[in-house]
N, CA, C and O of each residue as an XYZ file, in Angstrom:
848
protein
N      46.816    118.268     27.879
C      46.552    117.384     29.004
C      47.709    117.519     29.989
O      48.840    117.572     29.506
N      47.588    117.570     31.072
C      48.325    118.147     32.108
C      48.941    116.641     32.471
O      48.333    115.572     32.417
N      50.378    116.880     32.870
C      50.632    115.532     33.589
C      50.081    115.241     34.861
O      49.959    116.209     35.611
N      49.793    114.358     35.194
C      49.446    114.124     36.749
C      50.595    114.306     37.820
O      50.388    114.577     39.003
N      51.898    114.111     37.210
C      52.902    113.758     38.053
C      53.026    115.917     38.825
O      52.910    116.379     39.960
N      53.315    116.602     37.381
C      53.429    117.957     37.216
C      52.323    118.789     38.649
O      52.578    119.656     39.485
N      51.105    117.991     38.339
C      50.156    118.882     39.341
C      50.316    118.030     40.984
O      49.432    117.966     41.838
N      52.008    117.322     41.084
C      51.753    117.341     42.500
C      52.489    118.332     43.140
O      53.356    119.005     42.583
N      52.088    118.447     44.528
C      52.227    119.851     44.855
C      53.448    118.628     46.348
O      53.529    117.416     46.548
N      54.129    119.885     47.007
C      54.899    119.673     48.203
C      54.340    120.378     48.972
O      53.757    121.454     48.840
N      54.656    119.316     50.344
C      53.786    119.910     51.651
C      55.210    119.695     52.428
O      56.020    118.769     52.449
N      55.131    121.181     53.157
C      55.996    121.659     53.935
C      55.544    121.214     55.165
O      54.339    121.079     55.380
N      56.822    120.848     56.414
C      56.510    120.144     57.461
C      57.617    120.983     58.435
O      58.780    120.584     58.370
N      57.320    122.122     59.332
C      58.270    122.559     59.846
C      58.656    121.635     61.284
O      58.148    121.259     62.340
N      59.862    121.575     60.539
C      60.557    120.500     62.475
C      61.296    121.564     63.256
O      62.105    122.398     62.847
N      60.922    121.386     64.238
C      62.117    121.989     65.235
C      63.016    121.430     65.745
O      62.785    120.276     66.105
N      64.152    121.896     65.946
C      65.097    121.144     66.619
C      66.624    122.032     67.972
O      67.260    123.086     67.959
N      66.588    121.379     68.473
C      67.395    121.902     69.696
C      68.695    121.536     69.076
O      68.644    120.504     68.406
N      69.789    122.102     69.134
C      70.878    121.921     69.426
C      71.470    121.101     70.242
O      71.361    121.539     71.387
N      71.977    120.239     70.208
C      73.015    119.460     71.476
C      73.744    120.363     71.872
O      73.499    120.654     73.043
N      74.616    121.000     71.375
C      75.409    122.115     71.670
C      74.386    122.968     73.159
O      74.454    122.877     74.384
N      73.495    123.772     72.175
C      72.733    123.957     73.433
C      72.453    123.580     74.514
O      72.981    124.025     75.533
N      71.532    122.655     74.492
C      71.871    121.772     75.722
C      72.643    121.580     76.602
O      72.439    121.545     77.815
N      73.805    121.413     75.882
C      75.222    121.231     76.888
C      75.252    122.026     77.507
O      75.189    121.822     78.719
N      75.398    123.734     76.849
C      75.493    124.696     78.039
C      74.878    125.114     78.692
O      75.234    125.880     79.588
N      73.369    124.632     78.388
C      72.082    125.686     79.277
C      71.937    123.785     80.335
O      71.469    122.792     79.777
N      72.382    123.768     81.605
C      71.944    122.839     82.152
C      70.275    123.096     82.592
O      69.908    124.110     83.186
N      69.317    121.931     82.161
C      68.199    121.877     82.696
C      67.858    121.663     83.975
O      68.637    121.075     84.726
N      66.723    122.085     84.369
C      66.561    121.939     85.987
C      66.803    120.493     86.158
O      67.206    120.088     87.249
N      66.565    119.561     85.037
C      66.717    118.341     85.911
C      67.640    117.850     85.879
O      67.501    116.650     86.117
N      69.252    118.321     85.581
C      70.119    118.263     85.961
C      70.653    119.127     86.950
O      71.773    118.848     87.379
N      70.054    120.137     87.399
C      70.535    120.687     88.800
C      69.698    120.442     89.925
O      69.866    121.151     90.917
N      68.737    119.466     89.936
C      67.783    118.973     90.660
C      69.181    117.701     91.028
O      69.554    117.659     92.200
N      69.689    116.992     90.270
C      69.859    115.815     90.303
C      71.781    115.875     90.447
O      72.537    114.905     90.404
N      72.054    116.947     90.573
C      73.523    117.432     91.324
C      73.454    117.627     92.373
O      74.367    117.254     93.110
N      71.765    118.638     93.133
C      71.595    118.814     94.109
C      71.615    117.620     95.353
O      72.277    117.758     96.382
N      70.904    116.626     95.103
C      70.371    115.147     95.384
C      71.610    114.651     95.452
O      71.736    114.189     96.586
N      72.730    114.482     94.748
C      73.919    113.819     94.957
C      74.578    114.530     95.910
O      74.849    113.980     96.977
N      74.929    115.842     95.671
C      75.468    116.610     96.775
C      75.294    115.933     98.526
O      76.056    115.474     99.376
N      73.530    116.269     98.369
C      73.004    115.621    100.039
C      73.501    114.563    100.645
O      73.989    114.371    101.758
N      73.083    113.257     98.792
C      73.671    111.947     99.533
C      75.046    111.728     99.978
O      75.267    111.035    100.971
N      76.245    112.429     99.115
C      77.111    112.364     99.780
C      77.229    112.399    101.010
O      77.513    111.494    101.796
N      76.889    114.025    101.270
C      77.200    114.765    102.725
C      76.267    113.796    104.025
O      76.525    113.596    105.212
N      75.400    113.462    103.363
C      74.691    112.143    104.456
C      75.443    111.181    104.567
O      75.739    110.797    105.698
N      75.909    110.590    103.528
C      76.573    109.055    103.842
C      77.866    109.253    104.499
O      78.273    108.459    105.347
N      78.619    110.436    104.081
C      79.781    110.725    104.636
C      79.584    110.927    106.429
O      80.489    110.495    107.144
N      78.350    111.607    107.077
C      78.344    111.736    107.850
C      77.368    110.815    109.287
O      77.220    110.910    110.505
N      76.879    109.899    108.065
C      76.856    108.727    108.519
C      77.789    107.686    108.745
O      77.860    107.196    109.871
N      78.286    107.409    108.115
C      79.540    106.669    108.077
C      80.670    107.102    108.959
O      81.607    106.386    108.606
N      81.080    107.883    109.910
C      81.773    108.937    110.952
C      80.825    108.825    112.142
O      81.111    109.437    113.171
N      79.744    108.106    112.079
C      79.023    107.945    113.356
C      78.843    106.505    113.767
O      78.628    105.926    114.832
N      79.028    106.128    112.414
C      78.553    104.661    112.731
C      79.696    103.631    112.796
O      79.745    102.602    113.470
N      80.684    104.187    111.867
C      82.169    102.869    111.994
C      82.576    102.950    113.233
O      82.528    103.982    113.903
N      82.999    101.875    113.612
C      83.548    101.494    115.002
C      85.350    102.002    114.859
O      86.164    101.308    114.251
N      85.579    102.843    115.298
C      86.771    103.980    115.459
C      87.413    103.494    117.101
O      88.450    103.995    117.536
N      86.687    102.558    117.806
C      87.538    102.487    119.070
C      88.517    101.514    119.093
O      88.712    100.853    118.073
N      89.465    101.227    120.558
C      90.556    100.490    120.294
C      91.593    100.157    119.076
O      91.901     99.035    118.673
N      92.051    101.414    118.597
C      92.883    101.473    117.246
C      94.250    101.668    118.022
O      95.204    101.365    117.304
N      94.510    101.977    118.948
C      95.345    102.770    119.455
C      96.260    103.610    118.768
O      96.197    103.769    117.549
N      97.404    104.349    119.744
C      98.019    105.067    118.544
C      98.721    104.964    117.284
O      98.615    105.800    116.387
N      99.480    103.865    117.228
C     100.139    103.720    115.819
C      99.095    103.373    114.856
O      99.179    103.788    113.700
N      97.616    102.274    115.436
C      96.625    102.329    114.554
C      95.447    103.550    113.566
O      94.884    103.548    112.471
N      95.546    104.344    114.601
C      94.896    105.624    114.621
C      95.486    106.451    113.625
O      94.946    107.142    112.761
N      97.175    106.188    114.000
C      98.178    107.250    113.053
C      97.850    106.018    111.628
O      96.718    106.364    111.286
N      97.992    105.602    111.299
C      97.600    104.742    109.938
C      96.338    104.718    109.300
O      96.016    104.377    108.162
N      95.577    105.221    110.423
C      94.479    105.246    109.534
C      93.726    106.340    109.302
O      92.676    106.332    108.658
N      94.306    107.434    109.885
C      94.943    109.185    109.426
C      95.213    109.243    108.420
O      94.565    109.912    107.615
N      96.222    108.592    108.119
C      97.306    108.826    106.977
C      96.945    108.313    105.719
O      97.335    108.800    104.658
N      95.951    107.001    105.855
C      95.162    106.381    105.036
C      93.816    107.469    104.662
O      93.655    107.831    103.497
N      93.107    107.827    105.505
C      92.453    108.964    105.083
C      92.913    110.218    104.009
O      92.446    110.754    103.004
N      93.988    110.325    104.773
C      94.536    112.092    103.908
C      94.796    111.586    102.659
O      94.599    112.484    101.840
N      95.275    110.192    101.935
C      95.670    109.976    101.177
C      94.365    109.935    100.204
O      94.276    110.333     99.043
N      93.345    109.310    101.066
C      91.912    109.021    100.146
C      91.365    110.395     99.412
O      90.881    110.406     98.280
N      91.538    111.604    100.298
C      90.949    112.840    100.316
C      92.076    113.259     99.291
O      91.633    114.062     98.470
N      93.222    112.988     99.131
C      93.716    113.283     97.783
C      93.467    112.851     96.545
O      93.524    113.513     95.509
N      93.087    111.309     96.723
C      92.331    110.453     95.623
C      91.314    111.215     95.068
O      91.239    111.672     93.927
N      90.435    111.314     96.123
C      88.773    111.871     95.630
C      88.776    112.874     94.994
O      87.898    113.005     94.141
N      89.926    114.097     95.221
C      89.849    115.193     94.865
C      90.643    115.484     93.649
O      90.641    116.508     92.967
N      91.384    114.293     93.493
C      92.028    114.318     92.169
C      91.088    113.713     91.055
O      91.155    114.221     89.936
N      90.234    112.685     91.271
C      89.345    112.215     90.670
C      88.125    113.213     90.261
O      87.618    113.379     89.152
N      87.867    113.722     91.297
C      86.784    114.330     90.832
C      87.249    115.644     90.018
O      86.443    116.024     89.169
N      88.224    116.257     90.135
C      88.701    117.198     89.211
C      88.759    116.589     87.688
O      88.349    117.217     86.712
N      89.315    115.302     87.630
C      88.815    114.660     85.912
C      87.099    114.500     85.684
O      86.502    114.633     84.616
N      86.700    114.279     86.599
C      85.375    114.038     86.450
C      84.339    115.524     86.086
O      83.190    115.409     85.658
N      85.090    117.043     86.387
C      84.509    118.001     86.170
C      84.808    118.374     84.578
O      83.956    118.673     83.741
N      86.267    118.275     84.380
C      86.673    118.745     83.538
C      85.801    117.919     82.093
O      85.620    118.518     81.032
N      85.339    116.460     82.338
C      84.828    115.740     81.274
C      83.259    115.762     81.759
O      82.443    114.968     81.292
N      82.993    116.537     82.529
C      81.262    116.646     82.467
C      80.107    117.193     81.693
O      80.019    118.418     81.607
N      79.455    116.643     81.275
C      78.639    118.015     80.455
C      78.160    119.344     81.417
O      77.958    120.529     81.154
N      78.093    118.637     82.506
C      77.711    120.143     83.388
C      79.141    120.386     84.359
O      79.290    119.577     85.274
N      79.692    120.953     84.271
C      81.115    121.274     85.218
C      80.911    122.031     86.164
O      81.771    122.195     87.030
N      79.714    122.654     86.193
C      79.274    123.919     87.407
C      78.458    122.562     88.266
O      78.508    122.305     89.468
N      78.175    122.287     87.847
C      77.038    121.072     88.883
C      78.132    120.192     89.422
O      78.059    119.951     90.627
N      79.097    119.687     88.776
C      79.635    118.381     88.982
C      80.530    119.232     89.723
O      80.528    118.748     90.855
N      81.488    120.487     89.706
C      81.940    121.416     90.923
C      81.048    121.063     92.290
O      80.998    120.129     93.090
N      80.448    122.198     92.122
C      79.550    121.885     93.565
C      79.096    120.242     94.345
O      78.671    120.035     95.481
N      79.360    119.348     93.326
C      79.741    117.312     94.062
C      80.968    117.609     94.854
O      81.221    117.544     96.057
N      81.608    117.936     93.862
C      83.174    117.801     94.385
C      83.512    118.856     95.883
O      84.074    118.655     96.960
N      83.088    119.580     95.483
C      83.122    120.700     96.989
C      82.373    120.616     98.082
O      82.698    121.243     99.090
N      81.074    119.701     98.041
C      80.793    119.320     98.788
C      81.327    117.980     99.331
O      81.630    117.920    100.522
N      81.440    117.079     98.666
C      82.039    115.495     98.975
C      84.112    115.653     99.666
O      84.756    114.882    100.378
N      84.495    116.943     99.030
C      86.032    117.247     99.702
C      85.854    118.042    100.929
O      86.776    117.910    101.735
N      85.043    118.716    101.222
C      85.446    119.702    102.063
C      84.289    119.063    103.625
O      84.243    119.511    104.770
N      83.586    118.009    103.046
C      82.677    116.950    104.588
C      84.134    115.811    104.446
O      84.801    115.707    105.476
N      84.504    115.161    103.460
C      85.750    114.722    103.906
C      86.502    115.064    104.242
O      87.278    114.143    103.986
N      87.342    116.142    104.949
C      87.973    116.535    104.784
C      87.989    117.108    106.767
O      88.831    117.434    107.603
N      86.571    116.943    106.689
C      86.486    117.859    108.182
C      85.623    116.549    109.188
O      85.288    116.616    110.371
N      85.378    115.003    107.853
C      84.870    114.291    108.712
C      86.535    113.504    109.518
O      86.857    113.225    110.673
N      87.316    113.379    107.974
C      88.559    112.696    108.714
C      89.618    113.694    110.427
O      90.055    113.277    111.500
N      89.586    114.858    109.847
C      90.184    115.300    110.859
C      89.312    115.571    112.244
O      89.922    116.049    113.200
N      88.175    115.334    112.348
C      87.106    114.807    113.654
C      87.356    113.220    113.750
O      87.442    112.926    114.943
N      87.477    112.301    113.078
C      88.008    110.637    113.450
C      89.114    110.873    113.888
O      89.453    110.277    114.911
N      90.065    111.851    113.234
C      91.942    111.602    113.958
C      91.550    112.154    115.410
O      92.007    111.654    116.438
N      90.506    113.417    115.393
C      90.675    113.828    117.051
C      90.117    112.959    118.023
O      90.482    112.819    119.190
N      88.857    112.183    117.204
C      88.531    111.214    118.410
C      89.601    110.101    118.418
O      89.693    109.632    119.552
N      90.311    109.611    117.673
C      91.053    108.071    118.039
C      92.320    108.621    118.252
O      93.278    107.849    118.225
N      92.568    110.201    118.525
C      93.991    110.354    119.754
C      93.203    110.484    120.926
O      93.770    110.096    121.948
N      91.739    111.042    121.096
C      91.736    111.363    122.466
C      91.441    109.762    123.218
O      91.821    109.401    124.332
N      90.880    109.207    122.505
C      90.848    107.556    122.630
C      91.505    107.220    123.512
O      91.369    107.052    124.724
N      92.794    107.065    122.272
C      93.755    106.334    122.819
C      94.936    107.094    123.617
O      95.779    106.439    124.230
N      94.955    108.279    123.586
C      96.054    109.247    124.678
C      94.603    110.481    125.238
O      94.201    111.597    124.910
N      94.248    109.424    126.226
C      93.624    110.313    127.327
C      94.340    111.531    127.973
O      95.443    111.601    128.516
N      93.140    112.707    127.694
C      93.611    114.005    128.299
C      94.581    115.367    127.078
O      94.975    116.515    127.282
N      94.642    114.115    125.431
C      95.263    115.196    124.872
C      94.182    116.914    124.270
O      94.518    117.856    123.552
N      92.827    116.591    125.033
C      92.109    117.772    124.571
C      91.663    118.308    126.166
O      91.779    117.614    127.176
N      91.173    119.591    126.125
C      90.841    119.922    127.219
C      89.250    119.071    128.113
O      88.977    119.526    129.224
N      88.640    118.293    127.735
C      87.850    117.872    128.004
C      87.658    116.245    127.100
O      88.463    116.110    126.179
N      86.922    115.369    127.265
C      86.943    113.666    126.929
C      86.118    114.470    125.587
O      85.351    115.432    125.629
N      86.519    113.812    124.616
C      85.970    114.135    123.383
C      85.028    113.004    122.652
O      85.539    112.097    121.995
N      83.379    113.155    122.849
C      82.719    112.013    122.141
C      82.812    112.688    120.325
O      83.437    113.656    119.892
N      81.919    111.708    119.619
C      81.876    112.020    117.910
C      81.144    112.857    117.460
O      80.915    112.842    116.250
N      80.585    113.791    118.259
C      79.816    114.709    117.900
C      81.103    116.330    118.897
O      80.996    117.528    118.638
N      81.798    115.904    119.606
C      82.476    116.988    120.045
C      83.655    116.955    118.956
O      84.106    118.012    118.515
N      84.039    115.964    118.624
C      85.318    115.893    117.883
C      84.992    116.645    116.519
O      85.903    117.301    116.014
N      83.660    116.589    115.840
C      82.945    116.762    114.210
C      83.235    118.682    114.896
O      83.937    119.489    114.287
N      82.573    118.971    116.090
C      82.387    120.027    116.217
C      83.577    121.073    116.488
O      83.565    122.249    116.126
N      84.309    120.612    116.989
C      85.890    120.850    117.042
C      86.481    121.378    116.083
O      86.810    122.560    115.983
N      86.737    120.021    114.892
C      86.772    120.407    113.301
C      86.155    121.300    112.839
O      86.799    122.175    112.259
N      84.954    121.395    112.908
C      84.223    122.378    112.078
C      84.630    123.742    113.019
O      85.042    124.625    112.267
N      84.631    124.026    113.971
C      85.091    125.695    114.454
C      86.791    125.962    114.325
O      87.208    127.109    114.484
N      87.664    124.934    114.053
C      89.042    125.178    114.003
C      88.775    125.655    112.227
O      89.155    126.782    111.912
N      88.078    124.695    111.062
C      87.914    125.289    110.192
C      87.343    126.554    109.769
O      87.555    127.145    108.710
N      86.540    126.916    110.798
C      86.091    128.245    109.976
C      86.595    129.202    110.919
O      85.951    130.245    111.025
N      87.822    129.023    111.763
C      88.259    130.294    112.511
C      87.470    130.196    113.431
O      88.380    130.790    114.008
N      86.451    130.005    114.404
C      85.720    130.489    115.191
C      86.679    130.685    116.797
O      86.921    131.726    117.408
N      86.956    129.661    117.036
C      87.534    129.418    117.843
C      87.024    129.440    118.557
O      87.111    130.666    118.621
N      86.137    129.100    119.742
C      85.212    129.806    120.928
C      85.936    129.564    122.330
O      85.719    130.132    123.400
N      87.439    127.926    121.832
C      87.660    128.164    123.083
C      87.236    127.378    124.180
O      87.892    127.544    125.208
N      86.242    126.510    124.225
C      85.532    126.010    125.065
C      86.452    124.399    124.984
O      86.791    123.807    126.008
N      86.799    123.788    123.319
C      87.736    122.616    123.496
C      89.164    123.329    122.763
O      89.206    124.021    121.745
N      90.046    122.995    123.461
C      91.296    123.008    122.748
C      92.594    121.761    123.231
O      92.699    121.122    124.278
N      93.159    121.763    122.421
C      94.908    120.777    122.233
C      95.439    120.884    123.246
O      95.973    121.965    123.493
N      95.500    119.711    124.308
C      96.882    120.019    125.196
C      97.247    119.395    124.893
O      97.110    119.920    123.788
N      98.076    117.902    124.522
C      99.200    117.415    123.858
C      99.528    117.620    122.821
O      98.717    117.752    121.904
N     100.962    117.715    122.646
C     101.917    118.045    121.791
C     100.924    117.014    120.408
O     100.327    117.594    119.501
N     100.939    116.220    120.479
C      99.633    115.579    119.070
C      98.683    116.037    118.209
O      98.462    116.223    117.013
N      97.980    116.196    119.815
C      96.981    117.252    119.426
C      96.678    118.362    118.938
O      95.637    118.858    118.508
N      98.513    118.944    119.150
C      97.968    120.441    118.618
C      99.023    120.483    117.152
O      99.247    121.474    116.457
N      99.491    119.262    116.987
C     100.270    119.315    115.809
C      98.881    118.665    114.931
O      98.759    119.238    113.848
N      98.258    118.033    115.078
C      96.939    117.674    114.434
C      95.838    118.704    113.947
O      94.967    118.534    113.094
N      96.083    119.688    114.632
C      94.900    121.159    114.982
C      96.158    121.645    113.954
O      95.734    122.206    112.943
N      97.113    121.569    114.010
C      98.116    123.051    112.788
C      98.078    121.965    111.728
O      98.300    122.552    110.668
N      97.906    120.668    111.489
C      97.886    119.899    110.397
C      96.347    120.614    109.829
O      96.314    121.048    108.678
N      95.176    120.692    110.665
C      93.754    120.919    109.712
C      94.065    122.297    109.353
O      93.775    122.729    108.238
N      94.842    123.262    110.551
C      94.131    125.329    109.984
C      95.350    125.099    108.468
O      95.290    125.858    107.501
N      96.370    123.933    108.556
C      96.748    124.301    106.980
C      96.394    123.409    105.988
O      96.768    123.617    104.834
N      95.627    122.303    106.314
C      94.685    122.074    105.210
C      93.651    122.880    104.672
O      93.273    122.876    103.501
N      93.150    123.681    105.750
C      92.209    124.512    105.928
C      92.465    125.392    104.657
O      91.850    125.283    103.596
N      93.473    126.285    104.934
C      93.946    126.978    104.372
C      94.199    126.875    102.460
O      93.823    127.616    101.552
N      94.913    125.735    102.472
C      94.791    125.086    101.253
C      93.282    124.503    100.574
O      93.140    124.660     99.362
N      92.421    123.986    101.182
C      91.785    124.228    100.794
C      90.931    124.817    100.295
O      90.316    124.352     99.336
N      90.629    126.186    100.901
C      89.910    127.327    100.806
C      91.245    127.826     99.426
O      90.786    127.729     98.288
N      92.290    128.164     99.482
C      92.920    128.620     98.427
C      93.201    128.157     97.071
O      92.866    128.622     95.982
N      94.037    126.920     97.453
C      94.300    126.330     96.249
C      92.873    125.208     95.364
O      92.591    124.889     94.209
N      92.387    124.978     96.598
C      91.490    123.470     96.249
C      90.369    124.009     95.786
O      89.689    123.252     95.094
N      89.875    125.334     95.993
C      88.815    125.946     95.096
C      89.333    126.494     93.870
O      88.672    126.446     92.833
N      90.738    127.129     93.941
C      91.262    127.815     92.389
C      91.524    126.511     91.663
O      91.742    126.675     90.462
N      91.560    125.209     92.102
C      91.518    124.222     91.274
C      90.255    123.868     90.645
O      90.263    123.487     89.474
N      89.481    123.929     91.115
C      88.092    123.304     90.864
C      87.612    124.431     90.093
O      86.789    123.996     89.288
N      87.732    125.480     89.995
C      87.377    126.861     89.238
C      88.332    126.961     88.060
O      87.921    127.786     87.244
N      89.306    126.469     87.765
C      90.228    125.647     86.650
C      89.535    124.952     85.844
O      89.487    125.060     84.619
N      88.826    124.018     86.712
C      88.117    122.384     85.727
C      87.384    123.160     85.355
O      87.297    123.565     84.195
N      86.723    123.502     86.306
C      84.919    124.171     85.291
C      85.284    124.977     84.313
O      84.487    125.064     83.379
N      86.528    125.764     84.239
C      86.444    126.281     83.135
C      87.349    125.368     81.856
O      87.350    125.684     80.666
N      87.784    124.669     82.211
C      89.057    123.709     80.882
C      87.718    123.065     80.610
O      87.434    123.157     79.416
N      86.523    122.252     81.552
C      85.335    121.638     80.829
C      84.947    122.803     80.506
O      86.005    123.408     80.327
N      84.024    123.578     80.297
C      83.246    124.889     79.029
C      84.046    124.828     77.723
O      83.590    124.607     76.601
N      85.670    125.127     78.159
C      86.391    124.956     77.073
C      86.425    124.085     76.279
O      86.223    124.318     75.087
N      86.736    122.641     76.826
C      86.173    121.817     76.107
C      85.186    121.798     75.226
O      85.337    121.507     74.039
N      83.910    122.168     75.865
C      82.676    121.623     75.236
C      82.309    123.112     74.069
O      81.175    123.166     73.593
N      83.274    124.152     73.726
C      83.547    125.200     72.987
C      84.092    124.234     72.179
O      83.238    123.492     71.692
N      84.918    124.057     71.956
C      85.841    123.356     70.873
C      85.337    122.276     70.308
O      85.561    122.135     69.106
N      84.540    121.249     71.014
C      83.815    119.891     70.365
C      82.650    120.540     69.124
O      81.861    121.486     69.107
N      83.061    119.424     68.121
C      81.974    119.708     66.863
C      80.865    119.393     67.544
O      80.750    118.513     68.398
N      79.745    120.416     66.992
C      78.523    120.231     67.304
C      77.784    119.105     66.623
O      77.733    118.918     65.407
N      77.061    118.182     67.831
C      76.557    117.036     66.926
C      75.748    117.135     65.559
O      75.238    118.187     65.175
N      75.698    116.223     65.031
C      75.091    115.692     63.679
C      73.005    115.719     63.964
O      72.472    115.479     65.047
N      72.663    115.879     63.370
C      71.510    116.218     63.682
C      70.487    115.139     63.511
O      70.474    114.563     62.423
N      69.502    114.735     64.565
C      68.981    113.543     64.554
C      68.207    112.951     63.235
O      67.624    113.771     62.527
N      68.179    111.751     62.921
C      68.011    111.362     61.722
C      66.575    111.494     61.291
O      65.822    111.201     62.219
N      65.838    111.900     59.992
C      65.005    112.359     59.582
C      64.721    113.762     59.726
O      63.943    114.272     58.920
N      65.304    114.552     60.755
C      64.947    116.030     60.934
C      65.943    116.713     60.154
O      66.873    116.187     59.542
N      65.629    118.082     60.242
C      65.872    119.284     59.637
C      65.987    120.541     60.263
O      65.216    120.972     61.120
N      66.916    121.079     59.834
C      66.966    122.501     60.865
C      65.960    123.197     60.195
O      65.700    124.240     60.796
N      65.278    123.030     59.171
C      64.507    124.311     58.502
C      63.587    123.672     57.960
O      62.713    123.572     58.822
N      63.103    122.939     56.602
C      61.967    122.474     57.023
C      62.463    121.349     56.292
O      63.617    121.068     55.968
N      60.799    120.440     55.983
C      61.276    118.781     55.217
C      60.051    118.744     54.516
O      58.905    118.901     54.936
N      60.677    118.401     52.843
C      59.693    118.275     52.368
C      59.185    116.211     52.229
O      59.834    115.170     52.331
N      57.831    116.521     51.976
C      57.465    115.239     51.633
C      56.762    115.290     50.290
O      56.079    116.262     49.966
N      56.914    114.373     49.616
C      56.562    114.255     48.186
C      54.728    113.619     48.787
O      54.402    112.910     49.739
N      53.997    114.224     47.809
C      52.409    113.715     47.973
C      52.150    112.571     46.904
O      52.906    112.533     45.933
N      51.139    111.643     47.018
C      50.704    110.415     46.449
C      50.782    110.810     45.131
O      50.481    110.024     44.232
């Protein structure tokens, strides 16, 4: 007589399972969908916010303070967000935040310093500078263009214009070999972290279940 217990049989149940590990390094589209989207909002709000704050009557010592208060912020952000790459699960995505959110700051503040000198010391540019000439200013002193059409005649002005071509400069050099640093100390990171524990009830290979 056969036992009953003897003739039960096991039924194999294959689970699949992803890696966390994986994960980490293969970012999914909907995390580069959703780096992309932050990127924009930045570069929108940043360049909203440069159109819309009221920047007049600061005069000059106000203007110079709140320059200086800027450059300091744009060091904040960029120091911050360099911890923020290095501890990201995605460091290539959370790069491209940071390079976009430093380099519209960076060219929104030095378009506010040119409008609140020409403000307040009429005549230090070759022509009256509104907030869309001043943004545009910045942006062709940054990329070299030069065309020429506005330039620095007071001594301010053009110490303000050699203050951006060597931020400029630094930025394009050092402030990207930094950020190309993080992304790689985060990979490194996420090389070295134990790979998680595997979700509870699953199996990398299969699971048996005992039958009635």
């Amino acid at each position: 007589m056969s036992d009953p217990e003897a003739a039960r049989t096991d039924h194999i149940r294959p689970v699949s399972v992803t890696g966390r590990r994986g994960r980490r390094l293969r970012p999914d589209r909907r995390a580069a969908v959703a780096a992309l989207a932050r990127a924009v909002f930045i570069v929108a709000a940043l360049l909203t916010a440069y159109f819309l704050l009221p920047l007049k009557e600061r005069g000059t010592a106000g203007g110079a303070a709140l320059f200086a208060c800027g450059l300091l912020a744009l060091l904040l952000v960029f120091a911050g967000e360099v911890r923020m790459i290095v501890r990201s699960p995605y460091p290539r995505l959370k790069a491209v935040e940071a390079l976009a959110a430093t380099l519209v700051l960076f060219l929104v503040l030095f378009a506010g310093g040119y409008y609140l000198l020409d403000d307040s010391s009429p005549g230090s540019f070759s022509e009256p500078l509104t907030r869309t000439d001043a943004l545009y200013f910045a942006l062709t002193t940054f990329s070299t263009v030069g065309f020429g059409d506005i330039n620095a005649r007071s001594q301010a002005g053009r110490v303000m214009t050699m203050l951006q071509m060597a931020g400029g400069l630094l930025l394009v050099g050092v402030a990207a070999r930094v950020l190309a640093s993080a992304v790689q100390a985060g990979l490194l990171r996420q090389r070295r972290e134990p790979p998680g524990e595997p979700d509870a009830g699953a199996d990398t290979t299969t699971e048996r279940e005992a039958g009635p």
